[in-house]
PyMOL CGO cylinders between C-alpha atoms (Angstrom):
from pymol import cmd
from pymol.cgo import CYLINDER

trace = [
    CYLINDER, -8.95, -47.49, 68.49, -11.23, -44.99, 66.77, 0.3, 1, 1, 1, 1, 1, 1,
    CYLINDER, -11.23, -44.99, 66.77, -10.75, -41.43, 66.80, 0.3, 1, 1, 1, 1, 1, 1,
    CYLINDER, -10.75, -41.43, 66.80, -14.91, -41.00, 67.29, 0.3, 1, 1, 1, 1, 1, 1,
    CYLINDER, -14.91, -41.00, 67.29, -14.66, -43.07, 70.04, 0.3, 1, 1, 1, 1, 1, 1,
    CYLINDER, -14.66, -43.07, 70.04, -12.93, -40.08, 71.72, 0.3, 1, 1, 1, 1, 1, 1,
    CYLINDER, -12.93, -40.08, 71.72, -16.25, -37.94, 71.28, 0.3, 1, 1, 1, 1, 1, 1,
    CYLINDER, -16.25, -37.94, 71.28, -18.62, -40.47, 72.34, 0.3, 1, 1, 1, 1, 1, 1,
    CYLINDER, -18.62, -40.47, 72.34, -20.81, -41.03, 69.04, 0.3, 1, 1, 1, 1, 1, 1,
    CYLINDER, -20.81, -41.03, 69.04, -21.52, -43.99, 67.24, 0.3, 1, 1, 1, 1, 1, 1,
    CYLINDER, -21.52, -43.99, 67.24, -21.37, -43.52, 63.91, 0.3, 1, 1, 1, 1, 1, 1,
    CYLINDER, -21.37, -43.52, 63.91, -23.58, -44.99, 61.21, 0.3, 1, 1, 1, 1, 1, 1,
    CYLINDER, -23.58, -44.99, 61.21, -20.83, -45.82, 59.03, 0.3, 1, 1, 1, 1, 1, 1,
    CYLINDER, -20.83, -45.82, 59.03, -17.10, -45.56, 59.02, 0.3, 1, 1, 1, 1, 1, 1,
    CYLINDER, -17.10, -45.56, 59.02, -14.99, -45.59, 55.48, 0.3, 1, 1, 1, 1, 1, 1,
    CYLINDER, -14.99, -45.59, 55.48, -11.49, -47.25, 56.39, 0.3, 1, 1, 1, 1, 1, 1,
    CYLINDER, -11.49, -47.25, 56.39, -8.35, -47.36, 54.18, 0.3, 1, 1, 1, 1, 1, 1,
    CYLINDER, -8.35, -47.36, 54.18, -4.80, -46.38, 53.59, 0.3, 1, 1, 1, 1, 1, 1,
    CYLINDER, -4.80, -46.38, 53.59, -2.96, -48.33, 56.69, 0.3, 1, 1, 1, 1, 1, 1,
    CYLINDER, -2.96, -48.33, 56.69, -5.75, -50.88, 56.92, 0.3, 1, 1, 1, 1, 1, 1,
    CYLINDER, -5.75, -50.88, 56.92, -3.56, -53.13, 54.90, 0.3, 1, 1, 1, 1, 1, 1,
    CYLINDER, -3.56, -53.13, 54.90, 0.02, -51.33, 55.99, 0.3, 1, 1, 1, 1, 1, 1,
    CYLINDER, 0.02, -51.33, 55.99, 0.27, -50.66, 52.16, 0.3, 1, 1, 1, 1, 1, 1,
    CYLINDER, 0.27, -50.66, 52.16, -2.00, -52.70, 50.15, 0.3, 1, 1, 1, 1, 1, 1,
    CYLINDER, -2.00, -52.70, 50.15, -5.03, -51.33, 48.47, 0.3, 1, 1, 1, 1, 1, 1,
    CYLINDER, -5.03, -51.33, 48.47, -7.52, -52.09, 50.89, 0.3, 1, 1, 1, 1, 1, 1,
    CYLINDER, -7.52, -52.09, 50.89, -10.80, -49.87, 52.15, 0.3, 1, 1, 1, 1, 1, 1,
    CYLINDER, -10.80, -49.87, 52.15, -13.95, -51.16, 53.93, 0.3, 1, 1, 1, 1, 1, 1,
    CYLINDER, -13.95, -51.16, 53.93, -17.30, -49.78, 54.66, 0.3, 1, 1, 1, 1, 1, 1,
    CYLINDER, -17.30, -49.78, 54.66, -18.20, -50.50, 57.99, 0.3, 1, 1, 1, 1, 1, 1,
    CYLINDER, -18.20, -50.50, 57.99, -21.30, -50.54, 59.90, 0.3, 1, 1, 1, 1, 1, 1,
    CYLINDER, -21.30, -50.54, 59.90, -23.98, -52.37, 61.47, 0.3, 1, 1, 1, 1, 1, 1,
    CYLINDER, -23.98, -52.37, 61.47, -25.78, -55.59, 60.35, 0.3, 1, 1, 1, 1, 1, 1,
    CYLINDER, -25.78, -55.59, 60.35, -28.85, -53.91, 60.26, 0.3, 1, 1, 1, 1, 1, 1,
    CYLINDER, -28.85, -53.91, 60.26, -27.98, -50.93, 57.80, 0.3, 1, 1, 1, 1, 1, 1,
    CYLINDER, -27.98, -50.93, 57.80, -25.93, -53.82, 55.71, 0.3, 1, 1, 1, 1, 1, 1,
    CYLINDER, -25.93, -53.82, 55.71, -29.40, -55.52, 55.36, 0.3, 1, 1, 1, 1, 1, 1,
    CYLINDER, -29.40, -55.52, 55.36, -31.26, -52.54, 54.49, 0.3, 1, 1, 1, 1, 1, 1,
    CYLINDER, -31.26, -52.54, 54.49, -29.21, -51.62, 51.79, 0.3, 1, 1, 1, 1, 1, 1,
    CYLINDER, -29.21, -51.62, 51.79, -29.04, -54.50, 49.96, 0.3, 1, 1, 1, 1, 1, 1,
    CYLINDER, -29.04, -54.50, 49.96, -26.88, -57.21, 48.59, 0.3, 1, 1, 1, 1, 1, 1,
    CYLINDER, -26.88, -57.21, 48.59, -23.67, -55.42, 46.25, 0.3, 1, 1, 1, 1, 1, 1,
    CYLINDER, -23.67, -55.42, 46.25, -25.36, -51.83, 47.37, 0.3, 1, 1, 1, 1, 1, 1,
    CYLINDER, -25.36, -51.83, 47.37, -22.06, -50.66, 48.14, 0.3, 1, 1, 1, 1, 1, 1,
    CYLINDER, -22.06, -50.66, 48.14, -18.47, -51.64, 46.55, 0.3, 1, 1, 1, 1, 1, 1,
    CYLINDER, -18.47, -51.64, 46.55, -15.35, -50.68, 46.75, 0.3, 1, 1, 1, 1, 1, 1,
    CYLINDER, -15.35, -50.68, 46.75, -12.41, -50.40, 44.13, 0.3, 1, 1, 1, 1, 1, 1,
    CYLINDER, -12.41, -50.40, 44.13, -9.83, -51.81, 47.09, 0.3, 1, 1, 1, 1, 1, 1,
    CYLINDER, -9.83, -51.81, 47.09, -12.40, -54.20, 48.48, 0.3, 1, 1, 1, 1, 1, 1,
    CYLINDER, -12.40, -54.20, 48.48, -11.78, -58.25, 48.84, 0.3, 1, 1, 1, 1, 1, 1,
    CYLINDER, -11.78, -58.25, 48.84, -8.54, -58.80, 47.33, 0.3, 1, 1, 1, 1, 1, 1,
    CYLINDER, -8.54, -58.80, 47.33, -7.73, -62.25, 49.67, 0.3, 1, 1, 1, 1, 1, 1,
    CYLINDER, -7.73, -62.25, 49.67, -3.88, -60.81, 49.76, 0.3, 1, 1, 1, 1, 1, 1,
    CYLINDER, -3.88, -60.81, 49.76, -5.03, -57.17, 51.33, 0.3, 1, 1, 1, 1, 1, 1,
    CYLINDER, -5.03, -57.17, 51.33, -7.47, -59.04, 53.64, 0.3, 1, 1, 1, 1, 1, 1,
    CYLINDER, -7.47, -59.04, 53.64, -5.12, -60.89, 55.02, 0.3, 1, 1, 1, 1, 1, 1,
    CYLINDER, -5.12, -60.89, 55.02, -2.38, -58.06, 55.52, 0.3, 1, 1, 1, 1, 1, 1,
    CYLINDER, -2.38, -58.06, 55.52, -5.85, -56.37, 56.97, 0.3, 1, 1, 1, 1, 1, 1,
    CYLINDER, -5.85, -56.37, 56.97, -6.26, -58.71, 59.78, 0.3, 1, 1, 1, 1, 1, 1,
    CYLINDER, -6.26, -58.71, 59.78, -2.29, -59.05, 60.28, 0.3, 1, 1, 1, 1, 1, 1,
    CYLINDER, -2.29, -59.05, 60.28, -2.09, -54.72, 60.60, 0.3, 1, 1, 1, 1, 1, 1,
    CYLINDER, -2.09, -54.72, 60.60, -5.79, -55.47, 62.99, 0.3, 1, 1, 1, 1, 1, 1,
    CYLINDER, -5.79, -55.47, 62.99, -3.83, -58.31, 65.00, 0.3, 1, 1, 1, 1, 1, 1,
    CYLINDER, -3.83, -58.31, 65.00, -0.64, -56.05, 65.18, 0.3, 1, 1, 1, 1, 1, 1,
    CYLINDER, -0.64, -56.05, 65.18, -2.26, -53.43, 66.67, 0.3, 1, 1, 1, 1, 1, 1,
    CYLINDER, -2.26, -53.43, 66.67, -4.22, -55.87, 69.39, 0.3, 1, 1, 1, 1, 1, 1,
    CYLINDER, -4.22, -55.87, 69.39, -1.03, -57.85, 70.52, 0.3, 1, 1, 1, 1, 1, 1,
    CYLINDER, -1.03, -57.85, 70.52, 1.87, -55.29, 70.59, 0.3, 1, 1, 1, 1, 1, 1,
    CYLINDER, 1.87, -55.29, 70.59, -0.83, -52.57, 72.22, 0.3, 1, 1, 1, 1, 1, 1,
    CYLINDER, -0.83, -52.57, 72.22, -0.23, -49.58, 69.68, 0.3, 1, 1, 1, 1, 1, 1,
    CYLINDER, -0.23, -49.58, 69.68, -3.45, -47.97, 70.69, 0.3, 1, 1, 1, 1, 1, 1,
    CYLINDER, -3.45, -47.97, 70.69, -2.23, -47.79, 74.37, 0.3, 1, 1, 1, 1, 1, 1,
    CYLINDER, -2.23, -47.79, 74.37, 1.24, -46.74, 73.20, 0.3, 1, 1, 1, 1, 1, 1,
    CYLINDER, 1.24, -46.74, 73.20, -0.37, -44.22, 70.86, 0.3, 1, 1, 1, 1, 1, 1,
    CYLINDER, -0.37, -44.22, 70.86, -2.13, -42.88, 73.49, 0.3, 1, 1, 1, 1, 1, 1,
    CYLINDER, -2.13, -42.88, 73.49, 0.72, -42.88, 76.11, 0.3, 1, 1, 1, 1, 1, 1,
    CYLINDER, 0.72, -42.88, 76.11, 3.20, -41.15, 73.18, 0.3, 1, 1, 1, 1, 1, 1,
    CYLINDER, 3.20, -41.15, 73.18, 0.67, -38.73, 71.96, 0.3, 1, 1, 1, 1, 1, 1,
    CYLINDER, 0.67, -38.73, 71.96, 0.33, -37.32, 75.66, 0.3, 1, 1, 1, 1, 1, 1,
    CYLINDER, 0.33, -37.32, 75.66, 4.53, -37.19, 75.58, 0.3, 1, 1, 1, 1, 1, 1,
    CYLINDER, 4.53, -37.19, 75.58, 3.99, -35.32, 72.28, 0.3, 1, 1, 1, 1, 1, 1,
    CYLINDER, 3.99, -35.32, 72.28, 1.49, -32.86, 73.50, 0.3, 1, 1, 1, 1, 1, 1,
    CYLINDER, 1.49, -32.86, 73.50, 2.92, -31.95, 77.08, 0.3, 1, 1, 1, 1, 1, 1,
    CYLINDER, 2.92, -31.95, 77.08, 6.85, -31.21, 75.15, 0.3, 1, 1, 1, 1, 1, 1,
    CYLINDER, 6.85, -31.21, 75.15, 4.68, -29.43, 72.31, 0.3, 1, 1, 1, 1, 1, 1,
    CYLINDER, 4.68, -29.43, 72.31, 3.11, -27.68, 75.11, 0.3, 1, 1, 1, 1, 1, 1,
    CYLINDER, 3.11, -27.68, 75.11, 6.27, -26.56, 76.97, 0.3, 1, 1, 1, 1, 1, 1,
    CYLINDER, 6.27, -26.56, 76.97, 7.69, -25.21, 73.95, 0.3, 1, 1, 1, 1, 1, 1,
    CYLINDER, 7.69, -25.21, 73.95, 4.43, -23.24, 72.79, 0.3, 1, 1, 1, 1, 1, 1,
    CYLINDER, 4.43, -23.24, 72.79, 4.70, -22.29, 76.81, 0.3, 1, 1, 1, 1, 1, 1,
    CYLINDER, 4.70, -22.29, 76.81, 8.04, -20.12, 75.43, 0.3, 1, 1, 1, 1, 1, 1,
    CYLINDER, 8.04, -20.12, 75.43, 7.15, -19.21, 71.99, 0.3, 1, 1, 1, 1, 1, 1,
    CYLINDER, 7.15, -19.21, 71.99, 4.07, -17.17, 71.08, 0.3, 1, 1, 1, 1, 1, 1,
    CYLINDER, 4.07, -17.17, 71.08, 4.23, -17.92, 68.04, 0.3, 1, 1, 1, 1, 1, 1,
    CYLINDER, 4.23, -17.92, 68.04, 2.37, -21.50, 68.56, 0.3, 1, 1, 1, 1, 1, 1,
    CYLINDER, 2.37, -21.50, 68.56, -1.30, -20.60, 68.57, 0.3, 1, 1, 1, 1, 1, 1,
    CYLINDER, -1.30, -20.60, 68.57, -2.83, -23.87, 69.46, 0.3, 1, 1, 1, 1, 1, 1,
    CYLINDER, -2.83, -23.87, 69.46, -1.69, -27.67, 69.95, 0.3, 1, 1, 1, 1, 1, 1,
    CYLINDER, -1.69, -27.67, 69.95, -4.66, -30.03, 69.42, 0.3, 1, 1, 1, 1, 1, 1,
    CYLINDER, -4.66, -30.03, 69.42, -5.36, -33.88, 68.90, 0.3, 1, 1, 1, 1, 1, 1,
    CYLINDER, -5.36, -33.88, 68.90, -5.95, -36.97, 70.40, 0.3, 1, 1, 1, 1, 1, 1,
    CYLINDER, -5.95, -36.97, 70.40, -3.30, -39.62, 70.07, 0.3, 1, 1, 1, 1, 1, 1,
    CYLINDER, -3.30, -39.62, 70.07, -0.11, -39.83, 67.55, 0.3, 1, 1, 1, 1, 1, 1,
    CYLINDER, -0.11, -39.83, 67.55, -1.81, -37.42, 65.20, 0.3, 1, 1, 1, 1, 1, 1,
    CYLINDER, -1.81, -37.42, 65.20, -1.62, -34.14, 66.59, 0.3, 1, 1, 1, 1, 1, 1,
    CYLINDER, -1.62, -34.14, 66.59, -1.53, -30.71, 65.00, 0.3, 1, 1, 1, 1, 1, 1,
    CYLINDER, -1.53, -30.71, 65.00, 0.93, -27.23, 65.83, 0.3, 1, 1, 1, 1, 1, 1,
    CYLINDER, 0.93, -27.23, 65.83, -1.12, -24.17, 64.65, 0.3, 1, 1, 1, 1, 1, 1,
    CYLINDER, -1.12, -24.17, 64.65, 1.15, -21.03, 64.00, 0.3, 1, 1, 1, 1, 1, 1,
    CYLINDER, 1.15, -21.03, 64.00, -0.49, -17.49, 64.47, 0.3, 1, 1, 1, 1, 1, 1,
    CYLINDER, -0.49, -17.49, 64.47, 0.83, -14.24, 63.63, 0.3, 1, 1, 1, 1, 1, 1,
    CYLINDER, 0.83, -14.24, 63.63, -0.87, -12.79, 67.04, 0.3, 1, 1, 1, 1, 1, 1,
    CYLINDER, -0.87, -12.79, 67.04, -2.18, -15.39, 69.75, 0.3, 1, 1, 1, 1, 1, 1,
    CYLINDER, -2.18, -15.39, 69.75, -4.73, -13.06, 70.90, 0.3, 1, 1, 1, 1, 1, 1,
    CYLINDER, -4.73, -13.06, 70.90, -6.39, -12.97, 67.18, 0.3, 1, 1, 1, 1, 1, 1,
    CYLINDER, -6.39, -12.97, 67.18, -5.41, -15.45, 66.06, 0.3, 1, 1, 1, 1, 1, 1,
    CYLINDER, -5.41, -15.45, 66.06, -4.34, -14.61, 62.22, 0.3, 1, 1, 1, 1, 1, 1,
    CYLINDER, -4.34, -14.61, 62.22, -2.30, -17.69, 61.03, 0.3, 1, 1, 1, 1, 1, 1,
    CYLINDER, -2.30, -17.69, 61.03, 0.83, -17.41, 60.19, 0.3, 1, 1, 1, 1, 1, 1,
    CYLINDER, 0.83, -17.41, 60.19, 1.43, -19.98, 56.76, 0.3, 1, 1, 1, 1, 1, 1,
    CYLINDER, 1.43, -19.98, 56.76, 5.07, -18.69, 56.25, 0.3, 1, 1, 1, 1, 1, 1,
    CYLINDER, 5.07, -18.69, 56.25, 7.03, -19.97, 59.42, 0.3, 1, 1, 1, 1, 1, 1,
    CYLINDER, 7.03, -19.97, 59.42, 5.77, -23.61, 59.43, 0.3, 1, 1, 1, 1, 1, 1,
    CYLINDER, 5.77, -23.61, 59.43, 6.97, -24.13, 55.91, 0.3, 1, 1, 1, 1, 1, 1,
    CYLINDER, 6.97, -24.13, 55.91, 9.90, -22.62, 56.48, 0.3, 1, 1, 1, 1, 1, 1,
    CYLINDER, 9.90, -22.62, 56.48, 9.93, -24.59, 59.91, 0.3, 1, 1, 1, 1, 1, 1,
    CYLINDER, 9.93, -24.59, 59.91, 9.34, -27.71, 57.77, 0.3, 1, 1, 1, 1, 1, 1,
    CYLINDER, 9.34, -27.71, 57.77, 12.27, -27.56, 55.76, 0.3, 1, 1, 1, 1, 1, 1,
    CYLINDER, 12.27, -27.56, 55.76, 14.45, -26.52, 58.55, 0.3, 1, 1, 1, 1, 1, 1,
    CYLINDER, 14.45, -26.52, 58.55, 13.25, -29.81, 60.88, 0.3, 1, 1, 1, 1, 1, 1,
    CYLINDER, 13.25, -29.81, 60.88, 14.03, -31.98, 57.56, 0.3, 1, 1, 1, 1, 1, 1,
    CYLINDER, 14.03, -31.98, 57.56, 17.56, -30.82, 57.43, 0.3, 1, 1, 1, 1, 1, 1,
    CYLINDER, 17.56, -30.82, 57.43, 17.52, -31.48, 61.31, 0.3, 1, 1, 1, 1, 1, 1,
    CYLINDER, 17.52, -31.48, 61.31, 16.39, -35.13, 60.80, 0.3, 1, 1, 1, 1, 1, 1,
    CYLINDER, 16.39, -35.13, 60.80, 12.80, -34.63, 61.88, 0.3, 1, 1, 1, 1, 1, 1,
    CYLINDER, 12.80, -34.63, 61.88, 9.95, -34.97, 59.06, 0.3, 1, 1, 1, 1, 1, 1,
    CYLINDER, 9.95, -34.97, 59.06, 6.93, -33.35, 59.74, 0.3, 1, 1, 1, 1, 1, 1,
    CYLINDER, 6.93, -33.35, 59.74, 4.22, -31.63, 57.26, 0.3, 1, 1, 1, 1, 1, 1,
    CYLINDER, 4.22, -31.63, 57.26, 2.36, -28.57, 56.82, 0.3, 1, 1, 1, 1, 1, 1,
    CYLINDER, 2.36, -28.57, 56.82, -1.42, -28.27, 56.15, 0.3, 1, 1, 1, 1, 1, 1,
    CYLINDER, -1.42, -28.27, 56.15, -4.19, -26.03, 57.07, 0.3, 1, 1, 1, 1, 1, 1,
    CYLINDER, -4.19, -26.03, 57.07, -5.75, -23.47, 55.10, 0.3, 1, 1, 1, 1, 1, 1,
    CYLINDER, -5.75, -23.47, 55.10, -2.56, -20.87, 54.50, 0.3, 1, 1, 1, 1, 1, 1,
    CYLINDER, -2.56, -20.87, 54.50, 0.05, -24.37, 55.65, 0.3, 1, 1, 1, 1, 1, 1,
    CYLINDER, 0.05, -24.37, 55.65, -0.03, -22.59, 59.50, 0.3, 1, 1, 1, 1, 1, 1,
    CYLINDER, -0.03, -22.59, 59.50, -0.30, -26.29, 61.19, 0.3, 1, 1, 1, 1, 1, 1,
    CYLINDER, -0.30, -26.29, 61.19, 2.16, -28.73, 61.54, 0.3, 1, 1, 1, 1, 1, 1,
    CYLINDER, 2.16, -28.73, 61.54, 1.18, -32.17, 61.43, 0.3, 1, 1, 1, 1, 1, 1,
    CYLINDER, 1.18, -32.17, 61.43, 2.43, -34.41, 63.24, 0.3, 1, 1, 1, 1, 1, 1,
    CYLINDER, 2.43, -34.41, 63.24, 1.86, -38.16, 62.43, 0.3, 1, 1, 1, 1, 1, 1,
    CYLINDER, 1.86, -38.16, 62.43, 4.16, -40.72, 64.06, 0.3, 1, 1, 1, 1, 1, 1,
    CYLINDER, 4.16, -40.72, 64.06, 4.13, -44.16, 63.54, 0.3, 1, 1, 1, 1, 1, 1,
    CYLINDER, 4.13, -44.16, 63.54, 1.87, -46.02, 65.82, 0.3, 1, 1, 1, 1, 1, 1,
    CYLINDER, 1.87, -46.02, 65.82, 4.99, -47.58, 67.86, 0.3, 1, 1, 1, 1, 1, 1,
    CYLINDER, 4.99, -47.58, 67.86, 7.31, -45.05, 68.37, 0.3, 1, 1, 1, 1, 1, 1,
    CYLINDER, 7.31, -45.05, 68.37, 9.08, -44.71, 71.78, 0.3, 1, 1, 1, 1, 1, 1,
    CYLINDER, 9.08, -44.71, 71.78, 9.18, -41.96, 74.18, 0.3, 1, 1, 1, 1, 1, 1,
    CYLINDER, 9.18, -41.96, 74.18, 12.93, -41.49, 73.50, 0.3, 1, 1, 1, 1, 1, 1,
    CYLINDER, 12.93, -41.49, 73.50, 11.62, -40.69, 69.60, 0.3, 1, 1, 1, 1, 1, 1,
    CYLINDER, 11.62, -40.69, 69.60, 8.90, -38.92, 70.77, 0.3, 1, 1, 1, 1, 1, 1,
    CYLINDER, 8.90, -38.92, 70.77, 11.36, -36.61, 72.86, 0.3, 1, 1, 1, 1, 1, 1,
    CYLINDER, 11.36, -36.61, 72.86, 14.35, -36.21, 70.32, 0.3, 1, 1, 1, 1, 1, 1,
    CYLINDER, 14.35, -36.21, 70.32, 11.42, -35.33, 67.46, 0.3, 1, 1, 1, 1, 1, 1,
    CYLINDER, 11.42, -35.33, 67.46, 10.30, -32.63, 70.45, 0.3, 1, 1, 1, 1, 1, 1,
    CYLINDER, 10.30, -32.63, 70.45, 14.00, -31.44, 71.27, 0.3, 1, 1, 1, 1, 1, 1,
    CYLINDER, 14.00, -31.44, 71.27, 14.79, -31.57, 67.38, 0.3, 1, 1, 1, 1, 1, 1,
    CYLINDER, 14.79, -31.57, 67.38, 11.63, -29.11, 66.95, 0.3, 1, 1, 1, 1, 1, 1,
    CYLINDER, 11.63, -29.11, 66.95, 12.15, -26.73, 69.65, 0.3, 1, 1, 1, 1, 1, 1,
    CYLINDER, 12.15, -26.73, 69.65, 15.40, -26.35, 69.04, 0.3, 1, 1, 1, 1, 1, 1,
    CYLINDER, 15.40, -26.35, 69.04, 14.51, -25.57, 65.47, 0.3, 1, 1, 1, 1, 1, 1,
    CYLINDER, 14.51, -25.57, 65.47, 11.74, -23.75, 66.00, 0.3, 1, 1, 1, 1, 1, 1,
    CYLINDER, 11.74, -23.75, 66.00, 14.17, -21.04, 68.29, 0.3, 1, 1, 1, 1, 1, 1,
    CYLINDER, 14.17, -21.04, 68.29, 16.68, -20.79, 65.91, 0.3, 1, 1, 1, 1, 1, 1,
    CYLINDER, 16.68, -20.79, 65.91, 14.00, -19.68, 63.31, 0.3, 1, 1, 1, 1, 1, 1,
    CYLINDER, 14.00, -19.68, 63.31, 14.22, -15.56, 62.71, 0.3, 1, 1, 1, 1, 1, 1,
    CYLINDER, 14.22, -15.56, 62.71, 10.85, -13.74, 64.07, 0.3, 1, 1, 1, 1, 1, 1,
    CYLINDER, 10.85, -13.74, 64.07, 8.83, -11.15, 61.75, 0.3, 1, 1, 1, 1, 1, 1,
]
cmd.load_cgo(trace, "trace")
């Protein structure tokens, strides 16, 4: 469920928010009993902690993602995502890198594969131009040369492939410098 889990580590503590409560302000501190104990009763707090509404959503968004078996279908999608990403970068040069585990998986743009200089104009360009195409996606990086993609936890391999087929085609029509 965890991205860490992917490495192998176990990490002392793990700061969760945002989607927790699908919306409500929610955030927890989680780690083990042990470090809990050693730091004391009210030691830590939280600004979006224990609101009985957001706990519940909490445990709804945690039972949600048990029964309906996003993580599995995140997992199954993200591999969609990454081969299709991978057959386009296969044709374009301009696509440096594809990298991420799961549904949140990043498209680095570089200048010149073989340095590796990023390129921050064509995936904000690119950005717009998949918008007006139907497909959101976002920039980010250091100079906006990745592409982030972040689909919602149950999206289907049809939307996986038309958000693929919607981006390569885009991507091809976009003029080369």
């Amino acid at each position: 469920m965890w991205a860490f889990e992917h490495a192998g580590i176990v990490p002392d503590v793990v700061c969760v928010a945002k989607a927790i409560a699908n919306g409500l302000p929610l955030s927890a501190i989680v780690s083990s009993r042990d470090l809990q104990e050693r730091w004391g009763r009210s030691a830590h707090g939280s600004t979006y902690g224990g609101n009985p509404v957001a706990c519940a959503a909490g445990l709804a968004v945690l039972e949600t993602i048990h029964d309906e078996g996003l993580v599995a279908n995140a997992a199954a999608r993200g591999a969609e995502l990454v081969s299709g990403l991978g057959k386009i970068a296969a044709e374009d040069d301009r696509i440096g890198d594809i990298r991420g585990p799961g549904l949140m998986v990043g498209v680095e743009f570089s200048r010149d594969r073989t340095t590796g200089e990023p390129d921050g104009a064509l995936p904000d360009a690119l950005m717009a131009a998949c918008a007006d195409a139907g497909l959101l996606i976002l920039t980010c990086g250091r100079v906006h040369e990745v592409m982030r993609w972040i689909p919602p936890l149950d999206a289907t391999a049809a939307e996986i492939a038309e958000a693929v087929e919607i981006f390569g085609e885009t991507l091809a029509r976009m003029p080369r410098t």
